[in-house]
N, C-alpha and C positions, 0 to 999 in steps of 0.2 A: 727277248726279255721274257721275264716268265708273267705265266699267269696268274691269280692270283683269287680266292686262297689256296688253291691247289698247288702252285709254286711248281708247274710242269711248262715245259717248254711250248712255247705258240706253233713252233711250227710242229717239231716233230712228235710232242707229247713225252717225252719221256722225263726224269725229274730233271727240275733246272739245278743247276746248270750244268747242261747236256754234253757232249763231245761237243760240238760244234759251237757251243757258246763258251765254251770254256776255251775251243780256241781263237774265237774272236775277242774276248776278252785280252787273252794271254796278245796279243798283236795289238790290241786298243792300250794298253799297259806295257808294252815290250822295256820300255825304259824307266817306269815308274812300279815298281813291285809293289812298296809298301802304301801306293796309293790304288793298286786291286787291290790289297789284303784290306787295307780300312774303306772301299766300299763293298768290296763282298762280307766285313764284317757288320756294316751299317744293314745291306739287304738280311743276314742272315737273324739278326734282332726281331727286325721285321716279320720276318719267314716264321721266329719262333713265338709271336702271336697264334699265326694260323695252324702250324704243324706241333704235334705231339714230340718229344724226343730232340732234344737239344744237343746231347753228344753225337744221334745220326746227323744232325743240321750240321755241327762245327765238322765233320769230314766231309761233308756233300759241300757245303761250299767255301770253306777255308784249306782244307789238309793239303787238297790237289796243286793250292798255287803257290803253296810254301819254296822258295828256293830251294834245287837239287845242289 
């Protein structure tokens, strides 16, 4: 999970959600997509309290889990 207000990953710092959470998400959700997309859309609300830049927040944590 991320930190918070900085919204960087606990473990390894980098912006949440990191490689690694993104693929423990994508395996916590394997069968429910559009139930990541409406809780990374719920955090990402959240996220844009603390962070500047709403268009960088909607690809750091919606763009990536969009169905290919």
């Amino acid at each position: 999970m991320a930190a918070r207000p900085s919204w960087r990953c606990r473990v390894c710092g980098a912006a949440w959600p990191c490689s690694p959470a993104r693929l423990a998400l994508l395996g916590e959700y394997r069968e429910d997509r559009i139930g990541l997309l409406v809780y990374l859309a719920t955090l990402l609300d959240e996220a844009a309290g603390d962070i500047e830049g709403r268009d960088r927040l909607t690809d750091r944590f919606l763009t990536w889990a969009r169905a290919r």
